[in-house]
LUMDRENKOL-319313 format. One record per residue (C-alpha): residue in three letters; x, y, z; residue number from 0. Coordinates in steps of 0.2 Angstrom, whole numbers, plus 5000, padded with zeros to 4 digits. Example, Ala and Ser with C-alpha at 12.3 -4.5 7.8 and 13.67 -1.06 7.14 Angstrom:
R type   xx   yy   zz seq
R  ALA 5062 4978 5039   0
R  SER 5068 4995 5036   1
***
This chain:
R type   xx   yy   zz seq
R  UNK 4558 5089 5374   0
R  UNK 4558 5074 5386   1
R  UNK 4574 5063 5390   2
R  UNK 4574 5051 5377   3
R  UNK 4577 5064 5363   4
R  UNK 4593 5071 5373   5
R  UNK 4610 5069 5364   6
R  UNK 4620 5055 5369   7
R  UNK 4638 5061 5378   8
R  UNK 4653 5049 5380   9
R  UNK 4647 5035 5371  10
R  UNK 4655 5028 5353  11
R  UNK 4638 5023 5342  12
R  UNK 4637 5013 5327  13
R  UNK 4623 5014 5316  14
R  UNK 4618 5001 5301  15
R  UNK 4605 5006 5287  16
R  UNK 4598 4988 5278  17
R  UNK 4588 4988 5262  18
R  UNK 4570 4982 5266  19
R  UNK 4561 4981 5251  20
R  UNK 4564 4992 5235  21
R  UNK 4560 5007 5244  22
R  UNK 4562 5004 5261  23
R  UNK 4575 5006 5274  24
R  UNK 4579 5001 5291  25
R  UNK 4593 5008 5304  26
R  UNK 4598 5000 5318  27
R  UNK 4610 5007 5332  28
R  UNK 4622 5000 5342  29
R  UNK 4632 5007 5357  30
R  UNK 4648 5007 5369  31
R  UNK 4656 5016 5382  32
R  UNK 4672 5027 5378  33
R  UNK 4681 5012 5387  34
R  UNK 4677 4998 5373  35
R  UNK 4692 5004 5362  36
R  UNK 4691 4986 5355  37
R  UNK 4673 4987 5347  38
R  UNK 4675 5005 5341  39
R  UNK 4693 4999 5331  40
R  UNK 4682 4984 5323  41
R  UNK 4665 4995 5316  42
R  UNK 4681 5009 5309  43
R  UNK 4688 4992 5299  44
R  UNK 4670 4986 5295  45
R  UNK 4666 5002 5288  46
R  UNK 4672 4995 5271  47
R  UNK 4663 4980 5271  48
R  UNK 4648 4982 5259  49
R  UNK 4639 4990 5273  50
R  UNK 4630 5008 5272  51
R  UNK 4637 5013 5291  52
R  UNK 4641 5027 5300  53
R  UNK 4652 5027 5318  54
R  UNK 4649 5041 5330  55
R  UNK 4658 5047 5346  56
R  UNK 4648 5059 5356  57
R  UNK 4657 5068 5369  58
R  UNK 4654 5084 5379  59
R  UNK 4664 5094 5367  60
R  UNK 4652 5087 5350  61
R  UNK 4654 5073 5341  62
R  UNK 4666 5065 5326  63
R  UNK 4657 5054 5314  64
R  UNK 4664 5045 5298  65
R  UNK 4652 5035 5284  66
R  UNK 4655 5021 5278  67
R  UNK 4643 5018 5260  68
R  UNK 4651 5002 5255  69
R  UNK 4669 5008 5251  70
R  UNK 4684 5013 5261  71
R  UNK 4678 5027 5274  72
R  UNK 4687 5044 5269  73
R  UNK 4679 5060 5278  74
R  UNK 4679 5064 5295  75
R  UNK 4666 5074 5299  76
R  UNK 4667 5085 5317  77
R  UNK 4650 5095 5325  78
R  UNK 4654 5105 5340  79
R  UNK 4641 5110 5354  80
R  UNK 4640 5127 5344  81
R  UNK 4632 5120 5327  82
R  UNK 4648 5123 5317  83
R  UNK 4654 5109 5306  84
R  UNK 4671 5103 5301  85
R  UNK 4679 5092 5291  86
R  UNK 4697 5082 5291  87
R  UNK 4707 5089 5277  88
R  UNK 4722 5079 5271  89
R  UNK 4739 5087 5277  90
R  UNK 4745 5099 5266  91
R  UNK 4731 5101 5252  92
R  UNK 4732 5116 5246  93
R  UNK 4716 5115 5234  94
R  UNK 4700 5118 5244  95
R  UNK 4693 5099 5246  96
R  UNK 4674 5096 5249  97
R  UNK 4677 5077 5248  98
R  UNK 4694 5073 5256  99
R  UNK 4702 5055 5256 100
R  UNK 4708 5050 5270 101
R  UNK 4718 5033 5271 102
R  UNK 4708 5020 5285 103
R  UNK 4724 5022 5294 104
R  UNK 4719 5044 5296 105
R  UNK 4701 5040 5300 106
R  UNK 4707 5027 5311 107
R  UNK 4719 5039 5323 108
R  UNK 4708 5053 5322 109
R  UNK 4692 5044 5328 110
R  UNK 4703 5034 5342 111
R  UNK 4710 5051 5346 112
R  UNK 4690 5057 5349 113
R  UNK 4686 5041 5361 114
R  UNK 4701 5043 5373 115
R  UNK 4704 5064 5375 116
R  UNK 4694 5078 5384 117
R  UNK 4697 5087 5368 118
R  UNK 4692 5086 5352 119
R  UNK 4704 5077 5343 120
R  UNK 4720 5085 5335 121
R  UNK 4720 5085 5314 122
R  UNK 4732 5096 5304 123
R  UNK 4718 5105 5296 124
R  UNK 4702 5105 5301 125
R  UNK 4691 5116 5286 126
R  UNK 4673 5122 5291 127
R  UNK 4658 5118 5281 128
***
């Protein structure tokens, strides 16, 4: 595979998909450095805003991504380097939950937590898909 197909690492990514047409779509990316805490906080609010969005942060551990489909984003969604998947599961659920809800206020802390440590960010219970 040649160098422009390689995964981003240690950049926060947004991308937008726009109606083109009755049956066609268009997705357009943009995309910061770790360091532009500012622009990452705004797409998270944004993500509510009549838009079919998603935000990404890629870093050298995986990458945490949470959609936004016109409505209030609610599911964190974690890939490691391994190909496991994870999802954010609200604190204390006892049922098993394919679709948690997270308030914007949870997405929000665990998605800053992914732009600013080494690690992958800290969640009460992550569940694997």
């Amino acid at each position: 595979m040649g160098e422009d197909s390689a995964v981003p690492r240690d950049v926060a990514e947004r991308l937008t998909t726009r109606r083109q047409g009755l049956f066609r779509k268009v997705t357009t990316g943009d995309t910061v450095g770790l360091d532009d805490r500012d622009t990452v906080v705004r797409w998270l609010r944004e993500l509510h805003q009549e838009r079919d969005q998603t935000v990404i942060i890629h870093r050298s551990w995986g990458a945490v991504c949470v959609v936004g489909e016109g409505r209030a984003p609610t599911d964190i969604m974690l890939t490691e380097d391994d190909g496991r998947m994870w999802y954010a599961a609200r604190a204390g659920s006892k049922i098993p939950q394919k679709r948690p809800q997270l308030t914007p206020a949870e997405v929000e802390h665990v998605m800053l937590e992914a732009l600013t440590s080494a690690n992958r960010p800290q969640w009460p219970e992550w569940r694997e898909f």
